[in-house]
Structure formats: structure tokens, C-alpha cells
C-alpha positions as a printed NumPy array, in Angstrom:
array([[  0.   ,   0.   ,   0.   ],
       [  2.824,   2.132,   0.789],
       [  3.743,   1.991,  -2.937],
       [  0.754,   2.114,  -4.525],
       [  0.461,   5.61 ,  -2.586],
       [  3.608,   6.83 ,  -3.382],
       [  3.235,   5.955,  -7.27 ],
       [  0.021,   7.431,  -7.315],
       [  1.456,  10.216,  -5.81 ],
       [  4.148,  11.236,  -7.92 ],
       [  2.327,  10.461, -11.169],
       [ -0.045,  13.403, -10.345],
       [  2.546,  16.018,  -9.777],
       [  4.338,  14.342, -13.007],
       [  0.905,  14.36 , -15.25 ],
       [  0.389,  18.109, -13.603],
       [  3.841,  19.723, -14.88 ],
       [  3.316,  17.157, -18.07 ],
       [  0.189,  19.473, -19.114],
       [  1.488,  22.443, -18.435],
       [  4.314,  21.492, -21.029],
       [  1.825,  20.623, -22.87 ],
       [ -0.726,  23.938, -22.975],
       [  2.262,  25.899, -23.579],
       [  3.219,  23.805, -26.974],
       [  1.547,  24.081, -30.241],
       [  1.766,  20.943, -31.92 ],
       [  2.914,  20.619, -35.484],
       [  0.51 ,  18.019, -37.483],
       [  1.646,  15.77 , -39.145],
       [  5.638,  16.368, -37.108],
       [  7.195,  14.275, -34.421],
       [  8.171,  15.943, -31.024],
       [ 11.831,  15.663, -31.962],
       [ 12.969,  18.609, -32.919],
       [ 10.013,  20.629, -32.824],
       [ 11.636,  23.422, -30.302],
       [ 14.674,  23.941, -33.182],
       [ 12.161,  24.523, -35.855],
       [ 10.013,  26.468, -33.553],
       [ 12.92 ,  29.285, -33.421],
       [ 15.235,  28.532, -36.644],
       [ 12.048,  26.78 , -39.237],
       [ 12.65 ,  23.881, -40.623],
       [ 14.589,  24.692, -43.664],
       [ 18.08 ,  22.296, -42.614],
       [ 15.84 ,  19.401, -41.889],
       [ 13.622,  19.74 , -45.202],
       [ 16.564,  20.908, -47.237],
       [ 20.24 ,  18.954, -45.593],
       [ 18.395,  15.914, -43.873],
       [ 20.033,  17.257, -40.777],
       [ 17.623,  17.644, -37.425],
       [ 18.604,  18.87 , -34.35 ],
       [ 16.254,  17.487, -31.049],
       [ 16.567,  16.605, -28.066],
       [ 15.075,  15.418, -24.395],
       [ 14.844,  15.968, -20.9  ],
       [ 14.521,  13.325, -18.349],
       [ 13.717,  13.718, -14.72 ],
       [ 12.979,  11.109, -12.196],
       [ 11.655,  10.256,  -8.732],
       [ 12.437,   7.067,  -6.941],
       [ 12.772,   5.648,  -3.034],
       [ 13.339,   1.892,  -1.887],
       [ 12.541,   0.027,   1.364],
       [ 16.016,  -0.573,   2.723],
       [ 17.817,   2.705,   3.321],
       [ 18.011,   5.265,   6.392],
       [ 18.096,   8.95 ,   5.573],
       [ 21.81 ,   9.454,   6.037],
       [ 22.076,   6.574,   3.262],
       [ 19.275,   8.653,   1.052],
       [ 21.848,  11.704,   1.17 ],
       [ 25.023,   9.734,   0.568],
       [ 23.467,   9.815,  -3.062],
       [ 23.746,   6.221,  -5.435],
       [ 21.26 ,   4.475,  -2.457],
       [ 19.449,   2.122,  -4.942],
       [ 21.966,   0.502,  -6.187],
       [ 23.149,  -1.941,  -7.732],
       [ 19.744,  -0.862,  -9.205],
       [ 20.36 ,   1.715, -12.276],
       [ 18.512,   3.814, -13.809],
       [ 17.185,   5.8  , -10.844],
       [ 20.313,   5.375,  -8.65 ],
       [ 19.731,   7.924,  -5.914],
       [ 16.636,   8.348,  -4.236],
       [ 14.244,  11.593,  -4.124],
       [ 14.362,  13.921,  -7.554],
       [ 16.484,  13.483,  -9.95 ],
       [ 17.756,  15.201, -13.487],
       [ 18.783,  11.972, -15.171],
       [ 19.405,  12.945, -18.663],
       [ 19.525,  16.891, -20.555],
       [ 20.324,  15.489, -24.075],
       [ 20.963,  17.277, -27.466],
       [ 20.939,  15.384, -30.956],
       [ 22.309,  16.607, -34.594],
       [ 21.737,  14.178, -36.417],
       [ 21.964,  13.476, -40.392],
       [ 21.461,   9.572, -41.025],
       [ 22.339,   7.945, -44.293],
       [ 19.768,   6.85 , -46.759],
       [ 20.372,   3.582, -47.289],
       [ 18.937,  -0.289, -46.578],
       [ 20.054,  -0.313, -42.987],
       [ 20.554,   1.157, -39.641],
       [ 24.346,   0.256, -38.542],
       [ 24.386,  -1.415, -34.729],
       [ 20.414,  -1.693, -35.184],
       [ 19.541,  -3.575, -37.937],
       [ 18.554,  -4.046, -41.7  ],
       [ 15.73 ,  -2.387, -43.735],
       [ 12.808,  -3.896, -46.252],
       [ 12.628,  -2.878, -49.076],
       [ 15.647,  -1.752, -52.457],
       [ 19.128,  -1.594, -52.639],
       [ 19.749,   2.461, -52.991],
       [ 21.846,   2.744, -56.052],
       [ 23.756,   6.023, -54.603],
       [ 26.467,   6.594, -51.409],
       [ 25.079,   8.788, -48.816],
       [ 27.168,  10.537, -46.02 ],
       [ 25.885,  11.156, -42.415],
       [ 26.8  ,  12.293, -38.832],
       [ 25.827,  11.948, -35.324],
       [ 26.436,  13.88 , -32.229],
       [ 25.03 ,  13.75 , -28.891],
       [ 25.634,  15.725, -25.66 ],
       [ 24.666,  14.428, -22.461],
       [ 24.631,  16.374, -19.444],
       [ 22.943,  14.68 , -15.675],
       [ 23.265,  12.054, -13.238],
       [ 23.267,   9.368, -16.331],
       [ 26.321,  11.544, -18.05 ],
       [ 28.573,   9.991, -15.591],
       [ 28.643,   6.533, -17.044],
       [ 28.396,   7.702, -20.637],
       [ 32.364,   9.18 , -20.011],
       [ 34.501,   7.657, -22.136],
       [ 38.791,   7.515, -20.506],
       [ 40.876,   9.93 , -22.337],
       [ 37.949,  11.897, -23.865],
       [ 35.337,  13.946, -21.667],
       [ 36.06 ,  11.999, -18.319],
       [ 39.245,  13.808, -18.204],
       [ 37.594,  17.459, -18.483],
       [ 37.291,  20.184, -15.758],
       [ 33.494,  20.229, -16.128],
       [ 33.348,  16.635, -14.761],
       [ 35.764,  17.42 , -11.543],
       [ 35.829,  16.299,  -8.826],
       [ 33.334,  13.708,  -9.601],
       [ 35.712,  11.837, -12.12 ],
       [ 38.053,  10.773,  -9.752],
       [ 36.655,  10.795,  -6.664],
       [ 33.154,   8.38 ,  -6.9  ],
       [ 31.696,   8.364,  -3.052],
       [ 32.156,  12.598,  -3.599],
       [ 30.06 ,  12.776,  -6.718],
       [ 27.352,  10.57 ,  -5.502],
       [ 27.406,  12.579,  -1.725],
       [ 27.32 ,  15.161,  -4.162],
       [ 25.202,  14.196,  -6.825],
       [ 27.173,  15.902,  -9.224],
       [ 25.422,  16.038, -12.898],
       [ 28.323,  15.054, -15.547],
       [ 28.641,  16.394, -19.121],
       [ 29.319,  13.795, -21.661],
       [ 29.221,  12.9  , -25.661],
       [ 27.94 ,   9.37 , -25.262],
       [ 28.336,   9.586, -29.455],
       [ 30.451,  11.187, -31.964],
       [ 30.465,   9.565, -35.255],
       [ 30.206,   9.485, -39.282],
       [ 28.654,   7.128, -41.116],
       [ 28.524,   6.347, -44.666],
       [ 26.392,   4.178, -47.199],
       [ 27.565,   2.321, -50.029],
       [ 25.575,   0.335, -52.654],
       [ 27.943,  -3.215, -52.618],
       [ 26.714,  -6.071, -52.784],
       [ 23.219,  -5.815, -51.12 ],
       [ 24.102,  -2.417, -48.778],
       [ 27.366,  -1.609, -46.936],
       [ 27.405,   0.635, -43.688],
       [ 30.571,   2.224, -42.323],
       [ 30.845,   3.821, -38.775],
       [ 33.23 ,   5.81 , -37.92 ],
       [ 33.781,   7.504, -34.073],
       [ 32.863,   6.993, -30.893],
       [ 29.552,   4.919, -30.85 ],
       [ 27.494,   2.879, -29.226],
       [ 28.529,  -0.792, -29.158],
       [ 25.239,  -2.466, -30.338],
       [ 25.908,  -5.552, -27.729],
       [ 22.959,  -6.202, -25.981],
       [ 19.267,  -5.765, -25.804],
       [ 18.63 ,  -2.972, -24.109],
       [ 20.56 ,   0.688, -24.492],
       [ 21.279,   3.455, -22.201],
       [ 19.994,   6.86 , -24.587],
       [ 15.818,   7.396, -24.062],
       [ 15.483,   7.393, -27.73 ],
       [ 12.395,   6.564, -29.417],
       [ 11.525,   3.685, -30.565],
       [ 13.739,   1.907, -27.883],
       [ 13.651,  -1.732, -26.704],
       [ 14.159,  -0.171, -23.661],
       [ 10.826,   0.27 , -21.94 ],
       [ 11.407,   0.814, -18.293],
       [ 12.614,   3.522, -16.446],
       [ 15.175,   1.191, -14.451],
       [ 17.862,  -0.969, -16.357],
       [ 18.633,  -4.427, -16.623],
       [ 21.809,  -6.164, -14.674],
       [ 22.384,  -7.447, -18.235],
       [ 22.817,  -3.841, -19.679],
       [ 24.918,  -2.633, -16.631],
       [ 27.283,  -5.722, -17.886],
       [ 27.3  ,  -5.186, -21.534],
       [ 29.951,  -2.609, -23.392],
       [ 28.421,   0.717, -23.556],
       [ 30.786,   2.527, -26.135],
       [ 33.559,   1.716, -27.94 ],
       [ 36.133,   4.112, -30.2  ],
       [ 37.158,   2.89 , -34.013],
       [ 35.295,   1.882, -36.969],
       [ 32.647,  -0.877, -37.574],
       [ 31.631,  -2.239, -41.065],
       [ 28.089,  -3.174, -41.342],
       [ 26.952,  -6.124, -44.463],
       [ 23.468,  -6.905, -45.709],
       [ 24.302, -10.765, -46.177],
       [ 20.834, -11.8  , -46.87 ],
       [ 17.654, -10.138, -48.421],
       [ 14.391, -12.12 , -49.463],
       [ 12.082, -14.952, -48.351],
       [ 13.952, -16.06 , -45.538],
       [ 14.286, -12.845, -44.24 ],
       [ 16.634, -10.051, -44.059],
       [ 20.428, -10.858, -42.357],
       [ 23.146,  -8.084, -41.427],
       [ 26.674,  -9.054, -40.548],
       [ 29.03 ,  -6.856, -38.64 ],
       [ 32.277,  -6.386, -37.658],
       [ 34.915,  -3.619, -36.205],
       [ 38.155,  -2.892, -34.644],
       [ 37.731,  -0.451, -31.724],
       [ 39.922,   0.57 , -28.743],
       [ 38.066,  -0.917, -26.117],
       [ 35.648,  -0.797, -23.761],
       [ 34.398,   3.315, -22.527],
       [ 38.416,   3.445, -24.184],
       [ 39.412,   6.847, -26.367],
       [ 42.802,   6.14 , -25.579],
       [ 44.188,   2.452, -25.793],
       [ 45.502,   1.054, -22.201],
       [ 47.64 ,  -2.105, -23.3  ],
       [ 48.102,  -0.728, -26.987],
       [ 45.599,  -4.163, -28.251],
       [ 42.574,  -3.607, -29.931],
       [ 39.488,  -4.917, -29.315],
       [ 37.087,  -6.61 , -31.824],
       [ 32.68 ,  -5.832, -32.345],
       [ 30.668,  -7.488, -34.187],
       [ 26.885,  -9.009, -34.464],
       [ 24.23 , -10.982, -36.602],
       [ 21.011,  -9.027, -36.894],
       [ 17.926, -11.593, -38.764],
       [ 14.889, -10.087, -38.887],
       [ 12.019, -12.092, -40.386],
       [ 10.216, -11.177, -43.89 ],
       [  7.454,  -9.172, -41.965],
       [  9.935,  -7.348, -39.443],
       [  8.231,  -8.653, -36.392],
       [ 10.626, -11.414, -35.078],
       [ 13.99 ,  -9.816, -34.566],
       [ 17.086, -12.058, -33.639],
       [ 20.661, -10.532, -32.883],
       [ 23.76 , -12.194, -31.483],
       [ 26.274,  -9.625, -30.991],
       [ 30.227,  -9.224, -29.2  ],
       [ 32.715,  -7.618, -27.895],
       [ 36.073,  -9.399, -27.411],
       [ 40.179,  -8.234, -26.727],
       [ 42.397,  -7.769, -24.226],
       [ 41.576,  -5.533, -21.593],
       [ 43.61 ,  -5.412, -18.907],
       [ 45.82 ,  -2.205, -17.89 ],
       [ 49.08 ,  -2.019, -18.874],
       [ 51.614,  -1.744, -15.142],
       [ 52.736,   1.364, -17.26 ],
       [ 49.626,   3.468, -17.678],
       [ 47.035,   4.858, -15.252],
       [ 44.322,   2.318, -14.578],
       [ 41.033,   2.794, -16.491],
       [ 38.713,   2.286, -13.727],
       [ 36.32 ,   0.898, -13.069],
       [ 35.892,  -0.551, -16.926],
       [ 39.054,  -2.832, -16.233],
       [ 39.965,  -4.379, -13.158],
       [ 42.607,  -5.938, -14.035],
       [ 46.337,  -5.131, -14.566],
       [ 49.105,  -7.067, -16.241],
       [ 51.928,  -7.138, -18.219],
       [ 50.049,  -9.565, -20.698],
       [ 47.235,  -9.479, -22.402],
       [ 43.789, -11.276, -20.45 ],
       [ 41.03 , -11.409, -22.92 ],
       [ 37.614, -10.027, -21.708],
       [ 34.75 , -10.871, -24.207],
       [ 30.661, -10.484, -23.694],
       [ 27.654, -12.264, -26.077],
       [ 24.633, -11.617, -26.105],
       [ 21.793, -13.488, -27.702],
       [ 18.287, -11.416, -27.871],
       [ 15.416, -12.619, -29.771],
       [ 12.079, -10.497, -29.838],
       [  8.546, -11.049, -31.36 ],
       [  5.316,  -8.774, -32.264],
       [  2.314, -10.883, -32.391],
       [ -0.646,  -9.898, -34.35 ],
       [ -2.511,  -7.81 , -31.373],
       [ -1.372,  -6.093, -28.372],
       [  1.739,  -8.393, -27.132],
       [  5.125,  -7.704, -27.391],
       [  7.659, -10.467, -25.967],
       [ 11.417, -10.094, -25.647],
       [ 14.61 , -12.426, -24.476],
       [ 18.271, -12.165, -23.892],
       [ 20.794, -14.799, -22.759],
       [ 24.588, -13.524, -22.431],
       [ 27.517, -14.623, -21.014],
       [ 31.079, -12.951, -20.389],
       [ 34.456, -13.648, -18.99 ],
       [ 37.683, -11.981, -18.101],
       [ 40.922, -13.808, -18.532],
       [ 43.651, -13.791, -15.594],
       [ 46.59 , -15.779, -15.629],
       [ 46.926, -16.215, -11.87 ],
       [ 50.188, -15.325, -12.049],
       [ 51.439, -12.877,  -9.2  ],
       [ 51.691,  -9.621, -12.127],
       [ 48.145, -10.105, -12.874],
       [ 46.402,  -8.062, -10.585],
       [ 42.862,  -7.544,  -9.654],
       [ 42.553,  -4.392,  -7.769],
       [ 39.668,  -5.501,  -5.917],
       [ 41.448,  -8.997,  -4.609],
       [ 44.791,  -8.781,  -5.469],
       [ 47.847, -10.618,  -7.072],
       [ 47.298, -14.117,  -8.872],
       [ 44.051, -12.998, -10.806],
       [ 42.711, -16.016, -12.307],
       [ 40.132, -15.283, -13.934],
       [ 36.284, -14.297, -13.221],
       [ 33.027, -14.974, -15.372],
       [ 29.085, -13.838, -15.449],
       [ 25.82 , -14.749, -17.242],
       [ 22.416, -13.978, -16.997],
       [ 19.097, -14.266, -18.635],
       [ 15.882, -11.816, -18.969],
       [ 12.411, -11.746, -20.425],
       [ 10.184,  -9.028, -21.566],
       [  6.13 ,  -8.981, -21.509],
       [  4.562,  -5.511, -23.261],
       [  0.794,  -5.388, -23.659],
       [ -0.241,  -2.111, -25.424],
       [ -3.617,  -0.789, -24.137],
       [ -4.109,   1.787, -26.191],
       [ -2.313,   3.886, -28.308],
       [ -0.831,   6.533, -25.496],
       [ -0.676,   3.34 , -22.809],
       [  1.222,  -0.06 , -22.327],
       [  1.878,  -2.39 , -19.904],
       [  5.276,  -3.819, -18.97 ],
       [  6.158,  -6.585, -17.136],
       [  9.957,  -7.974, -16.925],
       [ 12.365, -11.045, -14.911],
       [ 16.011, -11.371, -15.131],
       [ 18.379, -13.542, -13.233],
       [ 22.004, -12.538, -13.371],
       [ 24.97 , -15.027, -12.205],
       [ 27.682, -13.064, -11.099],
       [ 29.718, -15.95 ,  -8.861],
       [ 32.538, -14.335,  -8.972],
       [ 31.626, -11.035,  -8.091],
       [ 32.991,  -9.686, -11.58 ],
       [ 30.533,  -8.126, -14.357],
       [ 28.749,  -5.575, -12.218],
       [ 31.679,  -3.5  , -10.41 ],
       [ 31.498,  -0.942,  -9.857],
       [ 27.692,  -1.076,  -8.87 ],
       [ 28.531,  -4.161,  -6.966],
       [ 31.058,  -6.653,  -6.285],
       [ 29.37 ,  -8.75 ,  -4.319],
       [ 30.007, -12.769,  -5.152],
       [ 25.754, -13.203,  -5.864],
       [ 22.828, -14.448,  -8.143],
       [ 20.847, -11.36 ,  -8.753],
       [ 17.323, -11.806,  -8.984],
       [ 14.485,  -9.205, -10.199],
       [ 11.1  ,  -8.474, -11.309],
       [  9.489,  -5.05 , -12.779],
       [  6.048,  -4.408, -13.263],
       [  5.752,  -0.647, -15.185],
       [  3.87 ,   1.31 , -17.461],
       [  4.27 ,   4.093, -19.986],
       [  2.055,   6.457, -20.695],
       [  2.465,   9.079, -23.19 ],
       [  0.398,  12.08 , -21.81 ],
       [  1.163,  13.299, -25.809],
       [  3.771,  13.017, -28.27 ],
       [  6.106,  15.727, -26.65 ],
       [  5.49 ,  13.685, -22.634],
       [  5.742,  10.1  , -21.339],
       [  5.852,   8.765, -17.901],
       [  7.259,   5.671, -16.782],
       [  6.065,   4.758, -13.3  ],
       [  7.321,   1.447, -12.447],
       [  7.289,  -1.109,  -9.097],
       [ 10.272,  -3.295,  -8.751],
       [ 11.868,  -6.342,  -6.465],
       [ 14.969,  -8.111,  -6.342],
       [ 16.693, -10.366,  -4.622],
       [ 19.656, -12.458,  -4.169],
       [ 20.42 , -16.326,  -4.03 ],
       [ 23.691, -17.99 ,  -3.625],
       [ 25.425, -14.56 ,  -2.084],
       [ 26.682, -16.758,   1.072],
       [ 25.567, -14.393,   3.658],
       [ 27.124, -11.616,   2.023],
       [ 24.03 ,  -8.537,   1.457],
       [ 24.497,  -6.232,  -1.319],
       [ 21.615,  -3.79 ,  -0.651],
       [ 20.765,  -1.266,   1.472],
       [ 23.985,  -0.774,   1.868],
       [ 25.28 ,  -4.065,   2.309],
       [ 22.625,  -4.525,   5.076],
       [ 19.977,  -6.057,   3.149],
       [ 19.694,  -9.236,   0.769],
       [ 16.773,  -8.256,  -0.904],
       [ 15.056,  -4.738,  -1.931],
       [ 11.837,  -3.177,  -3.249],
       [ 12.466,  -0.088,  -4.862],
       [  9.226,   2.114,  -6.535],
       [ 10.057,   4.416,  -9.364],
       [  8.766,   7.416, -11.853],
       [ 10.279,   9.446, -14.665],
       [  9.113,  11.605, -17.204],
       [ 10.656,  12.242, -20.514],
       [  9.808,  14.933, -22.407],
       [ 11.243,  15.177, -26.313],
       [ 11.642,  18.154, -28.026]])
């Protein structure tokens, strides 16, 4: 009951400040939200004439769980290993800008291939996006904006920017991307870019796969961006469906600057079915990652630190299906590992010398029912194995099965404003006494969450 109140609650105040966004914008028929405050003041003249729109969103949030005191609450990052909504109380999660020109072509590169021809001509386009909240400071990439003045103290000094809770300023993505008409459609990507590995995906872009307001273990595991250049390949076009191969050399993981001078390889297998509605990718990330005894440690995206390379590699397998109606079902599997030699110069920071090694997997499903056009239904269960307390640090490196389920909603007040109230619990199994909530006081959590997004 104590939940239900407090959702209720906060969805009022939410759906109150949602219309008065809303009386005060004149919508555009026929136009989507994004970018509607850039052609407000500027027209619409570089979107109709270069293909090039300029949008973006604001994301606040509102959360509280069941385990934490008040002088938890104000040490900031209280929900975790929960992300999404980290702290507790308001939040400004996300101010994001997009420029964006995309290529015309038969694909979208890290997202998958398009129906219908082969364009005959290269196209050219760009990407940039500027982050700026309690969500910029994971987007940092090492030797790019984490290294900035904007971002200090906070970079360097976690429990401060969480006591704190310092907003960071990021560029999540910085790329170019061009078509060409081989074979059956050829992407390049060139930049710093989302990875592509994994189901769900940090940005509130729409459409997302993403549809609750907190994230997955899975996506806290997966590599978020990566620096270097990725080929995408239409392999397959025609009764059996539609098949995109890809492949790239990047730097590594969050990794502007290489720290063991190896490079890391990306790639996936995107099959979507004839009618678009069953999607399967199996996508990867794979190299060396360690930290070289000679360079400054790139925490916490590598733990580890040796003269020799120790491969670190994540899969993901997500398969997803629209039925013919209101249901929406979704799946991932994934597994990843770290290498460690156990020799005494392979070092874990967390447990020492002799490193030997450390692996993770996990599974989650996804139910959507769509009520109505401006209202769905979410519901959503993962389990995630991390036995050796590697493939959630730093939100936890606790030696655990993580459990959870979510039961959410969206609503989209219009096509500027949606809400996202949401009601989830997990738990843990197999954690040997050892609590990683509340914390560390607590083995289990309840945690009741809203956010509103508003595009523009």
C-alpha cells in the first residue's frame, strides 16, 4: 500500500507539470516531437533541405526503496546496484541534445537491416550527442570527456560525486557514417559509438527496446561505447528474411585512448524475419583488456592489470517477437568472462595478485501489452549469475545471483510527454551471507520508481 500511494502520488505532480508542457506547446501536425523546439525558433529549412535535425530530451525522475536510512538517502547512489534511478528523491537523469543526419540507405548500422531496395547512390551522415545529468557519468569515455574540468571532482573521486550528486557532461556519441551500394548495402561507422551488444541501451530514444525507467543487470554488464570503426553487411535479403553481418576494430571498452596498446574486436548478426516482427541478434565484444603496469588504470571498466594481455569478451543473444494484437515479448541470454593468468603480475585491484580469472551470465524476459495507443503495460524477470563477483563492479562486487522483477507502465500524456512509473523487487540467491543492498545490510530490496521524458 505504501507503494501504490507513493506511485500514485508522484504520477499526479508528473501528469500536472506534463500538461502544463503541454498547454504551452503548439503541436505541429503531421511532425514528431523531436525537434520541434529547433524549428520552432530557426524553421525547418536544414531538416527539409540537408536531412540534418537537431532534437533533443529531458529526463527527470523520482524514486525511493525500502532498505535505506536517511543518512544513506543523502550519501546519493542508495538504490543501487539498481540503475537507472540510482539515488533516491528527484532526480535530473538525462539533458540530451541530438544533430543528427542519417544515411539513406537499406540499414541502420548497430540496429539492424531495412525492407525494401538496394539504394543505387552513397550517402554521407553524422551523429552527435551531448549528455549532461546524473546518467552523463557513465556515458564518459577515458581519455575523452572523463578527463575534463566540467566533470571534476566527480571523475576521480566516486563516493564525492554521488554525496554530491554531481550532474556530468558527456558525448555518449560522436560519429560518421557512410552508405555504399555493394553487394546488397554496406554501412561504415566511424567515431565513438554505441557498441550495439545487448538488448537494451542506455539513450531514451524513441523507438527503444528499452521500456522501463530502471535498467537491466544485463545492460549494466554489456559494453556501452567503444572508439574505431565498424563495417556493417546486408548478407541476406528475401524470403527467408533479411540478415546483417558486422564487424569492427575499436579501442576498447568506454576506451578513447588504448591502455595495453591491443585492440578490441565488435561485431553481431542481426535476422529479422520477412514481416519485421521477429527480430534475432547475437552480438560481441572481445580483446584484451587489462591495464598495462605502465599506464594509469582505467577504472572501473578494467579491473585488471598485467603485463600480458587477459582477454575479456561479452555475447549476447536477444530474440524479440510482435504478435498480431497487443503483445510484445522479448529475451536475452549472455555470457562474459575476463581472462587472468593467476600469475602474481596479474592483478585484480579488488582482490589482489594471482588474478585467475572471473566470469558472469544472466538471462531476462520481456512482456509488453499495449492498451491503447498513449498506454502499455510492462512486465519484466532477469536472473544474473555473477559468482565471482565480476561483471557488475562498480555497482557491486558482491560474489551473488541477482534476482528481479518489474512491473511498469508508460504512458504518453502526448507526443512531446511520457511517464514511466514502475514497481520493482529483487533479490539475491547464492550470495553466502554476504548482502548487497541497502547498503550491504539487506539481501533483498523493493524499490518504486517514476520518470518523465519529455522530447523536443
Amino acid at each position: 500500500m505504501k507503494y501504490h500511494k507513493f506511485l500514485m502520488a508522484n504520477f499526479a505532480i508528473l501528469s500536472v507539470l506534463a500538461q502544463n508542457i503541454n498547454a504551452e506547446v503548439v503541436e505541429e501536425e503531421g511532425k514528431s516531437a523531436e525537434g520541434y523546439l529547433f524549428r520552432h525558433f530557426f524553421g525547418d529549412n536544414l531538416e527539409k533541405n540537408n536531412n540534418i535535425k537537431i532534437s533533443g530530451l529531458l529526463q527527470v525522475g523520482f524514486s525511493d526503496n525500502n532498505n535505506t536510512s536517511a543518512e544513506e538517502r543523502a550519501r546519493g547512489t542508495s538504490n543501487l546496484p539498481v540503475i537507472g534511478p540510482i539515488d533516491e528523491g528527484l532526480q535530473l537523469d538525462s539533458f540530451q541534445i541530438f544533430i543528427d543526419k542519417p544515411i539513406k540507405g537499406n540499414m541502420l548500422p548497430r540496429i539492424t537491416p531495412l525492407p525494401g531496395g538496394t539504394p543505387s547512390s552513397p550517402s554521407f551522415g553524422f551523429h552527435v550527442e551531448t549528455q549532461y545529468g546524473r546518467h552523463g557519468q557513465p556515458a564518459m569515455m577515458y581519455g575523452f570527456d572523463h578527463d575534463w574540468n566540467i566533470n571534476s571532482p566527480g571523475n576521480d573521486n566516486p563516493e564525492l560525486a554521488a554525496e554530491n550528486r554531481q550532474n556530468f557532461f558527456a558525448l555518449p556519441q560522436v560519429y560518421a557514417q557512410l552508405y555504399l551500394p555493394f553487394w546488397q548495402g554496406m554501412g561504415v561507422t566511424l567515431g565513438r559509438f554505441a557498441s550495439g551488444v545487448g538488448y537494451e541501451i542506455p539513450p531514451e530514444v524513441r523507438p527503444s527496446p528499452s521500456f522501463f525507467y530502471s535498467r537491466t543487470y544485463a545492460m549494466a554488464s554489456q559494453p556501452d561505447q567503444v572508439a574505431g570503426v565498424l563495417t556493417s553487411v546486408n548478407l541476406l535479403r528475401g524470403q527467408k528474411g533479411l540478415l546483417m553481418g558486422e564487424v569492427g576494430i575499436v579501442n576498447g571498452w568506454q576506451n578513447w585512448e588504448d591502455n595495453n596498446s591491443d585492440k578490441s574486436i565488435v561485431g553481431a548478426l542481426r535476422w529479422r524475419s520477412p514481416d519485421m516482427k521477429t527480430w534475432i541478434d547475437y552480438s560481441f565484444m572481445t580483446g584484451n583488456e587489462q591495464n598495462s603496469p605502465d599506464v594509469m588504470p582505467q577504472m572501473p571498466t578494467s579491473q585488471v592489470i598485467s603485463p600480458k594481455g587477459q582477454n575479456r569478451q561479452h555475447h549476447s543473444l536477444a530474440i524479440s517477437h510482435d504478435f498480431d494484437g497487443p503483445l510484445k515479448l522479448a529475451a536475452e541470454i549472455l555470457y562474459g568472462s575476463q581472462d587472468g593468468d593467476g600469475k602474481a603480475s596479474t592483478v585484480n585491484i579488488l582482490s589482489g595478485p594471482g588474478f585467475d580469472g572471473a566470469s558472469y551470465s544472466g538471462i531476462n524476459g520481456h512482456l509488453i501489452y499495449k492498451a491503447s495507443d498513449n498506454l502499455s503495460y510492462g512486465l519484466r524477470a532477469e536472473k544474473f549469475r555473477a559468482k565471482d563477483g565480476f561483471g557488475l563492479f562498480p555497482l557491486t562486487a558482491v560474489s551473488s545471483d541477482f534476482n528481479s522483477v518489474t512491473l511498469g507502465a508508460q504512458y504518453n500524456l502526448n507526443k512531446f510527454v511520457m511517464l514511466r512509473p514502475e514497481i520493482r523487487y529483487d533479490w539475491q540467491s547464492g550470495n553466502d551471507g554476504v548482502d548487497a543492498f541497502g547498503g550491504g545490510t539487506s539481501s533483498s530490496q523493493r524499490t518504486a520508481s517514476i520518470d518523465m521524458v519529455v522530447y523536443f
